[in-house]
Every structure is written in structure tokens, then in C-alpha cells.
C-alpha positions, 0 to 999 in steps of 0.5 A: 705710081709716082708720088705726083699722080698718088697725091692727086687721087680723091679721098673718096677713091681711096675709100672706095678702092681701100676701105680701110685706109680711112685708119691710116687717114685718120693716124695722120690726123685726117679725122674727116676722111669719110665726110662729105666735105672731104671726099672730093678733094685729092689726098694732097689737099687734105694733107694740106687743110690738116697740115699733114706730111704728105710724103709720110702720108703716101709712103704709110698708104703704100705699105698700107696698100 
């Protein structure tokens, strides 16, 4: 998946998908990962809100997955 698409991905389907990513989310400082404020946005704009580095947050969610 190329980096753009993976980013736009809502944090509620990672959660659904891959339960445990939340541990990743939460590593990167993503602590609101399971709120419900939070579970509509993309995995973009959370790493944004959080002020977390995208790139390492997807490449950790790939090894992850």
C-alpha cells in the first residue's frame, strides 16, 4: 500500500482490522487511539493532532502488521 493511501486509513479501521496496533499508536504517542473522537479520523491526522512522525508511525504499523 502506498504510503498516501496507508495515512488516509481511519483510525477505527486499524482497530478493526489490527486490534493490537492501538500498542503501536499508543508508542507514538497516539494515547487516544480507542476514543471516539479519534476513531474517524485518518491515521494522518491523528499524527498530525499528536505531533507524531508519520513516516516512522506508518513504517512501525507495517512491521507491525
Amino acid at each position: 500500500m502506498r504510503e498516501e493511501e496507508a495515512g488516509d486509513i481511519s483510525i477505527a479501521d486499524i482497530l478493526r482490522n489490527y486490534p493490537n496496533a492501538r500498542t503501536i499508536l499508543e508508542r507514538h504517542g497516539i494515547s487516544c487511539a480507542g476514543c471516539e473522537a479519534f476513531l474517524l479520523d485518518s491515521l494522518r491526522e491523528a499524527a498530525r493532532v499528536y505531533g507524531v512522525d508519520i513516516d516512522s508511525l506508518l513504517k512501525d504499523l507495517e512491521w507491525f502488521i
